[in-house]
Phi, psi and omega in degrees: 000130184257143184203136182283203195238136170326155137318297178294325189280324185307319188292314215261327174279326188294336197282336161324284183324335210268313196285328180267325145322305155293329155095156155231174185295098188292156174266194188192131214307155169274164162324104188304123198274158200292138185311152152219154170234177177291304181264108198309343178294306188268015167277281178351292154353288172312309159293324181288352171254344176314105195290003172226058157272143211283327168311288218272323156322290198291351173269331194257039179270118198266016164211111198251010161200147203277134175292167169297122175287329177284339175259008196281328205271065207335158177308303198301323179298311185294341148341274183312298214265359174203054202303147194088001173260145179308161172271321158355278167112209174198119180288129200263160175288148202247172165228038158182124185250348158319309217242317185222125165220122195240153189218130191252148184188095173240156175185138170263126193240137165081240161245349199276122187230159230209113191213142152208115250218125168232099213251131163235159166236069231265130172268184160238346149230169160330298186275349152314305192287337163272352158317319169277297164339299196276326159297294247273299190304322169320300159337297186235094190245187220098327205285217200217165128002039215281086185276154168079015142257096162068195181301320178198148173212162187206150188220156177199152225216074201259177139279099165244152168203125149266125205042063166086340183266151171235138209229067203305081217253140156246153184230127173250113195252137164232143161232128182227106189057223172282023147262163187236114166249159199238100166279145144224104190251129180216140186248187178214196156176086166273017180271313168265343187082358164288142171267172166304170170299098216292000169282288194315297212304287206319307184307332201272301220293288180307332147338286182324309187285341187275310166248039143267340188276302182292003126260016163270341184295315207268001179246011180284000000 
């Protein structure tokens, strides 16, 4: 049975889209100051040999373009974590998809209704990216710990209800060398009004999250 979406929920989902559409700014580690020496020949020298000359920075950035977001994610989780929805998904637009790309997939079966966001991000090093990880944890704070994920991961788990419905959203952060990937899994039951359980959401949301790091690993 198909049924169309609260009012509150759509209001509550559209500021998601606009915001993920618009892309955000990544940040990015500062500049390394230029070597110095006493004699200009070995100041010359110097730079030109420097591990943090921008050639030699920029090669060794170990994921250098954001993987298809829409493909990271196996048929079969989606399957599970959002049932009635294409496997396709649907990508959302970026304004630099090298750096950012993101992928959606919601659907309602039944009363059970069912989102989920698959986000990569890219820095240009490894410590820009953990910069954003940890405002990001700051951000949604409460979880916990995700061990055996990526370099570091974190998961968090909120409750919200608006006209009565309750809507259970979980957020998953992983940072693996300089990328960041972002899960967001949320459930509905507009028959009870209930939400899933914060073990499902949590569990499906780290699913998720598992096997984006393993195609973002498996395509640098």
């Amino acid at each position: 049975m198909s049924l169309p979406l609260p009012l509150a929920l759509v209001t509550r989902l559209a500021p998601v889209a606009v915001l993920a559409t618009a892309g955000w700014a990544l940040s990015s580690g500062p500049l390394a100051a230029s070597p110095t020496a006493d004699e200009p020949e070995a100041a010359a020298k110097g730079a030109s040999s420097s591990p943090t000359a921008p050639s030699t920075s920029a090669a060794s950035k170990t994921f250098t373009a954001a993987p298809a977001p829409c493909s990271a994610i196996p048929p079969g989780t989606i399957k599970s974590l959002v049932p009635g929805a294409k496997a396709a998904g649907k990508e959302i637009p970026s304004t630099d998809t090298e750096v950012r790309r993101t992928c959606s997939w919601n659907a309602l079966k039944g009363y059970d209704y069912r989102w989920l966001d698959v986000s990569f991000e890219l820095s240009d090093t490894d410590a820009a990216a953990e910069k954003t990880y940890k405002e990001r944890m700051t951000e949604k704070s409460g979880g916990g710990v995700v061990p055996g994920l990526g370099d570091a991961a974190y998961s968090v788990v909120n409750l919200t209800t608006e006209d009565k419905q309750q809507t259970r959203e979980g957020v998953v952060l992983v940072r693996a060398s300089n990328a960041l990937v972002v899960i967001t899994y949320n459930g509905s039951d507009f028959e009870s009004k209930k939400a899933p359980s914060t073990d499902v959401i949590n569990k499906g949301a780290i699913k998720a999250a598992r096997d984006a790091v393993a195609a973002l690993e498996g395509g640098q």
